[in-house]
Each structure stands twice: as C-alpha cells, then as structure tokens.
C-alpha positions as CSV (number, residue, x, y, z in Angstrom):
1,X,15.3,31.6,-19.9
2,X,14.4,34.0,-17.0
3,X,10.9,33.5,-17.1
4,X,8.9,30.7,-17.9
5,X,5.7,28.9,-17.7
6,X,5.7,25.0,-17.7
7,X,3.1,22.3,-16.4
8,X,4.0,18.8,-14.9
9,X,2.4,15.6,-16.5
10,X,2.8,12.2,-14.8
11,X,4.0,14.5,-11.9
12,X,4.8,12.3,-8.7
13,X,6.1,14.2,-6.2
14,X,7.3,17.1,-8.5
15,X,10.8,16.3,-9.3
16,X,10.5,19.0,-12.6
17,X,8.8,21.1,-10.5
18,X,12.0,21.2,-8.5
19,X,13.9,21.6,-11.4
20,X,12.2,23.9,-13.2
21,X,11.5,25.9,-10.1
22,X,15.0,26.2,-10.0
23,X,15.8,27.4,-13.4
24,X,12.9,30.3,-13.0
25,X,9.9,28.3,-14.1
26,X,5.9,28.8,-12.7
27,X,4.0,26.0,-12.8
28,X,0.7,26.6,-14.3
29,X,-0.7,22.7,-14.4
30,X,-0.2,19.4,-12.6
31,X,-1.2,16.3,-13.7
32,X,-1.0,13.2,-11.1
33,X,-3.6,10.0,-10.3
34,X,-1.6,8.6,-7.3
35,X,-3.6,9.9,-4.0
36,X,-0.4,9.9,-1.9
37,X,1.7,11.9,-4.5
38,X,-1.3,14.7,-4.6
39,X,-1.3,14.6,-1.0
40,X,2.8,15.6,-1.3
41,X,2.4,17.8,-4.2
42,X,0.2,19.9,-2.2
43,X,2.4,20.2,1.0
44,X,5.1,20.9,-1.3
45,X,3.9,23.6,-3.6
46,X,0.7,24.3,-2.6
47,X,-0.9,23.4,-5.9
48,X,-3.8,20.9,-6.5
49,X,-2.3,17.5,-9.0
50,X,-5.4,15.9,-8.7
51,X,-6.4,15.6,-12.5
52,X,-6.5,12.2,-14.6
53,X,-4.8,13.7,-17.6
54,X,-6.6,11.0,-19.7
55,X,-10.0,13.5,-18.7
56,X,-8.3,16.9,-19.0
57,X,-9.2,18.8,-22.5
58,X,-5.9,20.0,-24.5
59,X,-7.6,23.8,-24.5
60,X,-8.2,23.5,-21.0
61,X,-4.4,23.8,-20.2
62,X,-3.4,26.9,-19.7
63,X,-0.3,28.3,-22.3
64,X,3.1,27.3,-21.3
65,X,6.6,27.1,-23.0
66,X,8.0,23.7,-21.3
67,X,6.0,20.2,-21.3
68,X,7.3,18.0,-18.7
69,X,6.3,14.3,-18.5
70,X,7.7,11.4,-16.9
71,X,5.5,9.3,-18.9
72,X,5.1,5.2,-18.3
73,X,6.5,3.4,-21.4
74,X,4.1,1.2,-22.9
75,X,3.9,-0.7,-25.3
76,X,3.8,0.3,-28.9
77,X,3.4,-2.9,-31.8
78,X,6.0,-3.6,-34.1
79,X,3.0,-4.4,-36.3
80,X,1.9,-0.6,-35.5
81,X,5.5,1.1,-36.0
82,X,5.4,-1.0,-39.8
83,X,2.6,1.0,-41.1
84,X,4.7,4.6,-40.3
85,X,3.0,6.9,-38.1
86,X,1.1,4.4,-36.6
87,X,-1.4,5.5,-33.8
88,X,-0.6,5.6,-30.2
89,X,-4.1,5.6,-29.0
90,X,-4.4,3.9,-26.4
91,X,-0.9,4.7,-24.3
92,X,-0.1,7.7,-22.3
93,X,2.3,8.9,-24.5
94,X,-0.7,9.6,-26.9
95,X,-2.1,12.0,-23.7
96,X,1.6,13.7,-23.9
97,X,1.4,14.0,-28.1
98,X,-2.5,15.1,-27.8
99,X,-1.9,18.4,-25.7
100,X,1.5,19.2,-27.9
101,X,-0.5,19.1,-30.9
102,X,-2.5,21.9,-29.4
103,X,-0.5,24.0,-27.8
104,X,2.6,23.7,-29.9
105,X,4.6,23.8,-26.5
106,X,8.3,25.7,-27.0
107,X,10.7,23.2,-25.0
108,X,9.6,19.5,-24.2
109,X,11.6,17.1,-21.7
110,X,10.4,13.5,-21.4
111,X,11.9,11.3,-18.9
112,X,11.6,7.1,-18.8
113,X,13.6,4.1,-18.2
114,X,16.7,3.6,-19.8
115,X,15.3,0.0,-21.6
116,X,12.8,2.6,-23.7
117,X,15.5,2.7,-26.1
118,X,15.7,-0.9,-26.6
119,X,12.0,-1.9,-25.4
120,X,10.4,-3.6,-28.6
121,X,13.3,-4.2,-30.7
122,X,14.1,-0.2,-30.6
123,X,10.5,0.5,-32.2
124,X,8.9,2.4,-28.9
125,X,12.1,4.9,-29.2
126,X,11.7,5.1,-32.9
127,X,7.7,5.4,-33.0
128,X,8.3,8.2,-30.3
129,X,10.7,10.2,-32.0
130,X,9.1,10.1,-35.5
131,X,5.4,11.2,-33.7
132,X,7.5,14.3,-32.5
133,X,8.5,15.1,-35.5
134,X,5.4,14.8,-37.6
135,X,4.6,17.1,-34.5
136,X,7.2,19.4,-35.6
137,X,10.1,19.0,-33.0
138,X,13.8,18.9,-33.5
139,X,15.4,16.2,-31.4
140,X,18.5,14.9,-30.4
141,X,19.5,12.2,-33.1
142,X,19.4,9.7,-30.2
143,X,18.1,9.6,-27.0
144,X,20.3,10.9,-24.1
145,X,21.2,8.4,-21.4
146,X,22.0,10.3,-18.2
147,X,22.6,9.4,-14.6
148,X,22.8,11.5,-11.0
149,X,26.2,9.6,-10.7
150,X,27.5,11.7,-13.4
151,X,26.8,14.9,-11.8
152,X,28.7,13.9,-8.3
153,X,25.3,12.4,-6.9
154,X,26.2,8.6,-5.5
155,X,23.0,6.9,-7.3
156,X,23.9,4.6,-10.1
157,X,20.3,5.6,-12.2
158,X,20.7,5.7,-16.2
159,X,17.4,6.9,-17.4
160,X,16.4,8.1,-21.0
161,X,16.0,12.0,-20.9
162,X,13.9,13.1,-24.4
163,X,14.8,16.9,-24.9
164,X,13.0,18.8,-28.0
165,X,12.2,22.1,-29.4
166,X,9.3,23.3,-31.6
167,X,10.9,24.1,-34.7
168,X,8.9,22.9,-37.6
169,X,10.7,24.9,-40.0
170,X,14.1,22.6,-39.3
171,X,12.4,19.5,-37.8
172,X,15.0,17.3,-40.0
173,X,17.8,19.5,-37.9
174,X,19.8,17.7,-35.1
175,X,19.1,18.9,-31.7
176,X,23.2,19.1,-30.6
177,X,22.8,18.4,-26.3
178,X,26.4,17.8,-25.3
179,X,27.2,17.3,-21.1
180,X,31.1,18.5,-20.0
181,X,32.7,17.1,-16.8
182,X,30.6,13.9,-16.0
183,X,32.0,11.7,-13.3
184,X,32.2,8.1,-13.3
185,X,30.6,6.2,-10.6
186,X,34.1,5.5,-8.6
187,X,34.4,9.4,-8.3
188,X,31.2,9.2,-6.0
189,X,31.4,8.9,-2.3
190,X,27.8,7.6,-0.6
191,X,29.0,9.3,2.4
192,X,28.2,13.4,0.6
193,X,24.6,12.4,1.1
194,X,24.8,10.4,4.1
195,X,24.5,11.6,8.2
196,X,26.6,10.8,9.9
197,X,24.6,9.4,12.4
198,X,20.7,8.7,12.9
199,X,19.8,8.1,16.1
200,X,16.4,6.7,14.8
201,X,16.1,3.0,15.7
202,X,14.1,2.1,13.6
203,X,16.8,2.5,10.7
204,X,19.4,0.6,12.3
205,X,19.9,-3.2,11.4
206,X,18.0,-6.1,13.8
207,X,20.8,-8.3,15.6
208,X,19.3,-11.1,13.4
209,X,21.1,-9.5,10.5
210,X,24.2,-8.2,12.3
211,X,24.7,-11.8,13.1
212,X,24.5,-12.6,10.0
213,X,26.4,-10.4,8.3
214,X,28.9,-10.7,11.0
215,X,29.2,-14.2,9.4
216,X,30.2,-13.6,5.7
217,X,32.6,-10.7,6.5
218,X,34.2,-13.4,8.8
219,X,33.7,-15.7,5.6
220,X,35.6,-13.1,3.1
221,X,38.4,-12.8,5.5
222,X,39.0,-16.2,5.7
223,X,39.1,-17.1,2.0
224,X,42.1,-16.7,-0.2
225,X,40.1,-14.8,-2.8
226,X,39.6,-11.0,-2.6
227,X,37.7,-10.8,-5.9
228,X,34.9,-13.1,-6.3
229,X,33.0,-13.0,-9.7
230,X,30.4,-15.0,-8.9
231,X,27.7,-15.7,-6.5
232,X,28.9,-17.5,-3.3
233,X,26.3,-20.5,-2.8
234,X,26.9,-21.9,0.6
235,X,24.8,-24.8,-0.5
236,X,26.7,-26.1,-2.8
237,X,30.0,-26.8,-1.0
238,X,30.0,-29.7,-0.3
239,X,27.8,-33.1,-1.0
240,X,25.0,-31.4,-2.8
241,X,25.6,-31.7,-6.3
242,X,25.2,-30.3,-10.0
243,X,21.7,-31.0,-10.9
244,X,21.6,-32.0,-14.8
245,X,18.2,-29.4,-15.7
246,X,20.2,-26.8,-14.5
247,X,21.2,-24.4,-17.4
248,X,24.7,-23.9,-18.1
249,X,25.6,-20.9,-16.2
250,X,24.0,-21.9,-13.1
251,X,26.0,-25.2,-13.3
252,X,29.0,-23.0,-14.2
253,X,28.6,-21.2,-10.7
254,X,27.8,-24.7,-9.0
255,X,31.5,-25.2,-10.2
256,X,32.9,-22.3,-9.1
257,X,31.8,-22.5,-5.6
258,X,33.1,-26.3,-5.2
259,X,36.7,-24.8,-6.5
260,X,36.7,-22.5,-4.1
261,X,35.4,-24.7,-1.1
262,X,38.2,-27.1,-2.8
263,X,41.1,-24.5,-2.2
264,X,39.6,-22.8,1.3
265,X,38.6,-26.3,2.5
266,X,39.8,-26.2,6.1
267,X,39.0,-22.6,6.6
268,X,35.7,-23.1,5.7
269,X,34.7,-26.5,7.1
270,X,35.7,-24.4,10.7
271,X,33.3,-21.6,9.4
272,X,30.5,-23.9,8.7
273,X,31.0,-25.8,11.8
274,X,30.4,-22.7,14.3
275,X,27.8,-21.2,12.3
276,X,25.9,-24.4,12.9
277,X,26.1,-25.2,9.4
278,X,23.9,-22.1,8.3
279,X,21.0,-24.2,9.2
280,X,19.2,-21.3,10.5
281,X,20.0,-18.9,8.2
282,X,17.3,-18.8,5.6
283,X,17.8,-19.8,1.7
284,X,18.5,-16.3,0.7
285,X,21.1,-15.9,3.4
286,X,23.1,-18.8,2.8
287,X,24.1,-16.9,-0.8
288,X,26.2,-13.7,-0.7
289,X,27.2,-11.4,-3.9
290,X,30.3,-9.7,-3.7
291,X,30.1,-7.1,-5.9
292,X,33.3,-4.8,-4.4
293,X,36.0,-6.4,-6.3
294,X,38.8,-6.1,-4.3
295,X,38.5,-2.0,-3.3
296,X,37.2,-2.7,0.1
297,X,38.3,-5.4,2.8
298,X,35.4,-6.2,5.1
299,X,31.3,-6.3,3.9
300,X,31.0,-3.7,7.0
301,X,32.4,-0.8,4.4
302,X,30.7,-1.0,1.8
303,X,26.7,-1.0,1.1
304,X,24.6,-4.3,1.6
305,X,21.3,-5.4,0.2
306,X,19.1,-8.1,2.0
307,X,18.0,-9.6,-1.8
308,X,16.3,-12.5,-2.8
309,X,19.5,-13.6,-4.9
310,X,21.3,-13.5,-1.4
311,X,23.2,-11.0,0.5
312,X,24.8,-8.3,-2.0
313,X,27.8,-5.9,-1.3
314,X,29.1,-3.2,-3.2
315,X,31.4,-0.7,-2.8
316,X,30.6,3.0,-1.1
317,X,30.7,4.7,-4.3
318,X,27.4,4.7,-5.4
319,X,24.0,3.2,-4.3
320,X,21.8,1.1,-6.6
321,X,18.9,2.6,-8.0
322,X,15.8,3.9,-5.7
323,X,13.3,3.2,-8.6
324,X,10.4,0.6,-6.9
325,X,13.0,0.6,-3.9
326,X,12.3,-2.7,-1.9
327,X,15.7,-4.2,-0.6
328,X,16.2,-0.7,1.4
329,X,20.1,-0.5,1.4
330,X,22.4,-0.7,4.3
331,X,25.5,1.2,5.1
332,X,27.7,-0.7,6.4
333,X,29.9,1.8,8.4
334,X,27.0,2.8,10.5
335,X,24.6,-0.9,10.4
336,X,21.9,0.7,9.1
337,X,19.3,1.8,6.4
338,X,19.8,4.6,5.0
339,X,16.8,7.2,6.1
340,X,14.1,8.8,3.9
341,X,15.5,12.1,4.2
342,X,19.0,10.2,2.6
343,X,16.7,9.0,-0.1
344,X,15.4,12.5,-0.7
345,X,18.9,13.9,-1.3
346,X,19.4,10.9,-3.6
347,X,17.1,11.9,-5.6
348,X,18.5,16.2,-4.9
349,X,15.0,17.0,-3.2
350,X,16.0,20.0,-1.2
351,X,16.2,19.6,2.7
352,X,13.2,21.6,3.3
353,X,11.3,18.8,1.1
354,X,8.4,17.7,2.9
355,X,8.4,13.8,2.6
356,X,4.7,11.7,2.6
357,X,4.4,10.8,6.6
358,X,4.1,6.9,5.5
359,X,7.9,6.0,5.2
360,X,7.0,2.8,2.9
361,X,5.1,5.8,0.8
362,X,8.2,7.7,1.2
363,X,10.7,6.0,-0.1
364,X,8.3,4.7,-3.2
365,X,7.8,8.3,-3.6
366,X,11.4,9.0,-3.9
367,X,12.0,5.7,-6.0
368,X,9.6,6.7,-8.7
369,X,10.5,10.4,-8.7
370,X,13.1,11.8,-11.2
371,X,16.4,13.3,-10.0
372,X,16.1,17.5,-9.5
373,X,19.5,18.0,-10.6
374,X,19.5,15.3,-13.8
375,X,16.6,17.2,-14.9
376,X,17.8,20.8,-14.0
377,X,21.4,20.1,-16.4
378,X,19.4,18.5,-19.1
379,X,17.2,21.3,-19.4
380,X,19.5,24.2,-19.2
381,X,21.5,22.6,-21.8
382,X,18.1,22.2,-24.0
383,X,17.8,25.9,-23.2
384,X,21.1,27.2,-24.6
385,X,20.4,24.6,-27.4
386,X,18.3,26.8,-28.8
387,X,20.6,30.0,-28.3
C-alpha cells in the first residue's frame, strides 16, 4: 500500500509507528498508559498517547486500515477455551477484539512473546485465533515466530508476530506469509550496531569487574577444556560436597565440576591460591557460564553478563534479548556496556530517535519496544498477501 491510515494500541515508544511510518502509514490514534513512553511518543512524533484504551469508545477511533497492538498476554482459562468462543472480558486482548468488531479494520498485526503459543497448554493462541475468526479474519494457520537476528540485526529475540486480513467471505482460507533469506544467528556480527568507541565513562566496566573478569579468562586459559557445557561452580571444587536434596541435575553439575577440577588440578589449585581463594568475590561471581563453545579463545571477545546464575559469555554473534533488560550486557573488546543509543539500533530505532533522558527508562523503553524492521518485513509481506 501507498497510503495508509493505522493507530498504535499498547504503543510504547512507537516501534509500529516506525514501521509503519516507513511503509507510508499516518497514524491517526495512540493508545499508551506508561507516563514515560507518552513523554517519548510525543518527542518523537509529536502526537498525544495518553489514552487508557480500556476508557476509549470503539466509534471514537477514527477509521483506519491497519490495527497494531503489542498487546500483554494474559491469561485465558482452559475452563473458558472448553465452552468455544469463550469470553475474553476481562484481558486486553478483549480491548483489541472490541474496536475490530467495530471498525472491521483491513490488515491487523499483533505482536507478543514467543511462549503465547504455548502459554496455557496452547489454549491462549487457539482462543485468540478462533475470536479473529468469528471476527471474520483470515490468518496464518499458525502463528509466525520471527526474530531481528533473521534479518541481519545481532539480537537473538523470537517473538509471536499475528498478521490478519478482514475477509469474512474466506475466513476458513489460509493466510500464506512466507520470509526468503533469513540468517541464522552465527551470520550476525554485534560489532554492525556497535561504536567503536564511547568515550562515556559511565558505560565502561568498574575495575571491580575487570578484575574479576581478568580472573576467569585467566581460568579458561588454563584449563584443558575449550567447550564447557555446563556451569563452572568454583564452590564446588574441592571439599564442599554433593548435598543429597539437591535434584538430579544440579548434583549432575556438582559432578562435572569436581571432574574437571580432578583433571586441571594443579592449574587450578595455583589459580585459587592467587585469587585468594575467591573469597572476595561474591556468590554470583564465583560461578561463570561459558556459553561460546569453542568459537572464541578469551571471555574478553565475546559478550558478558553480570547474572545472578554467575558470570555468562557468549559469543559476538548476537546479544540476548533487551526485553525487561537488567543484566546490561558487556562487550568485551571494548570493557564496557553497551550504550542506549546501541540499544536503540537493536531494536532498528533510527539514529535520529530521541531516547527518554532517564537511561534506566531508556533502556526499559527499548527492552519492551518491538523491533522496526521485524515489524516493517512482516507487514509488507501481509500486504502483498493480499495482492
């Protein structure tokens, strides 16, 4: 389409304004409840989010031919989904199926979590998709599972991407959505999003946690291993032992790290011994995840999370997910965070993007926001669906 009117429910920071923007769309309506993501919106696009869609009337929306919705997934009963087309009062979807039913929108794009299509047994997906039908959409047989690794971004990010048209005359018709040319996640470099340098102290790592990083690269040199498939528990090396209420896969680990203490022994005894036996490191930072396999040689190339499992590394293909973004992850190469305008081109905000001034709101923004370009493929290929 050339031309087109769409409104933004659940809107965030406007990740399908960005998208649709991009594909000729004019916002009409925006529907948002988080006072910092209004704030954004406005600087953004100049256009007022601030309505509780729960207290908006259906007719009070003005026309439009794309209904966009990152909607929360909650919960729908099993004992619901058993008597048909049970009622979803009571969730936000409900406010999404409410104003379809009125306006008969064209083109509808729903994005959510990737566990909606399991969540419940498979009966939120399946109580979804047969309340757009009754609605009189034609849908994709199943839900498409998409991520901005896929389309050369480096974020590993499957999420659920519900694409429909209103064709009541062929509702029982397949929507066909098909995606040519996706990458895998080793085709991604984190470095096509990165800069080179930031100069900005405040992202670079505290000589606390140089130190101990410094520590368990010098620890994966030292060992015989180069693939580790299992949690490294410092801990556990030596005389504290398997405790018996321990399930079975944590004793299994317990094991694993006494084999490898066992065949590393004198190495590691020397490690201990000048790192004071990591009595000042914390609990979390006596554990470290290798996660790299054996594609990288020292934890200062790849990308690193402070975590509450213990120190993870993974390879600079791809980072983890933003979405509720605590652990903020480090590159390695450069011994820092990576910056909120890196987040922003994660998630293919343009670099003219005007980010919330509160960084912790920043990055949550980001984390919560769907990814422009995921959104942008899946809905020109719902356009030329219809074709």
């Amino acid at each position: 389409m050339k031309e087109f009117k769409f409104i933004d429910l659940f809107a965030g920071i406007g990740g399908f304004h960005q998208a649709m923007r991009n594909l000729g769309g004019q916002c009409v309506f925006a529907s948002e409840i988080d006072p910092h993501c209004i704030r954004t919106y406005y600087d953004n696009y100049g256009m007022d989010a601030n309505h509780d869609i729960r207290k908006v009337a259906a007719e009070s929306i003005p026309a439009h031919d794309v209904l966009c919705a990152g909607f929360p997934c909650q919960s729908f009963s099993k004992a619901g989904y058993r008597k048909g087309m049970s009622d979803t009062r009571g969730t936000l979807f409900f406010e999404v199926e409410r104003i379809l039913r009125y306006h008969k929108t064209k083109y509808i794009i729903l994005e959510n979590v990737r566990n909606l299509v399991s969540h419940d047994g498979g009966n939120t997906w399946r109580t979804i998709h047969a309340h757009l039908k009754d609605l009189g959409y034609r849908l994709t047989p199943v839900p498409v599972i998409i991520s901005p690794h896929q389309f050369g971004i480096p974020q590993l990010r499957e999420r659920v991407v519900i694409l429909g048209i209103y064709d009541p005359q062929n509702v029982d018709a397949e929507l066909s959505v098909a995606f040519e040319g996706l990458k895998t996640k080793e085709e991604n470099s984190i470095y096509t999003v990165l800069d080179e340098n930031s100069n900005d102290a405040v992202y670079r790592i505290s000589s606390r946690e140089e130190y101990v990083l410094n520590a368990w690269d010098e620890f994966y040199a030292g060992i015989h291993e180069t693939v580790i498939g299992f949690p490294i528990w410092a801990e556990y090396f030596k005389d504290r032992e398997i405790e018996e209420n321990f399930p079975e896969w944590k004793k299994e680990f317990v094991r694993k790290n006494k084999a490898l203490y066992a065949l590393n022994r004198e190495f590691i005894d020397g490690w201990l011994e000048k790192y004071d036996n990591l009595s000042n490191f914390t609990p979390t930072q006596r554990k470290m995840e290798w996660q790299a396999g054996s594609s990288i040689r020292s934890l200062w190339e790849g990308v690193i999370q402070f975590r509450p499992s213990g120190i993870r590394v993974k390879t600079p293909t791809t980072f983890p997910s933003l979405v509720a973004i605590v652990q903020i992850p480090i590159i390695g190469k450069y011994r820092r965070r990576f910056t909120v305008r890196e987040a922003a081109r994660l998630q293919s905000f343009p670099e003219n993007f005007i980010p919330d001034p509160d960084e912790h709101q920043a990055y949550k923004q980001f984390g919560n926001a769907v990814n422009v370009r995921v959104i942008e493929h899946a809905a020109r290929k719902l356009f030329e669906a219809d074709k």
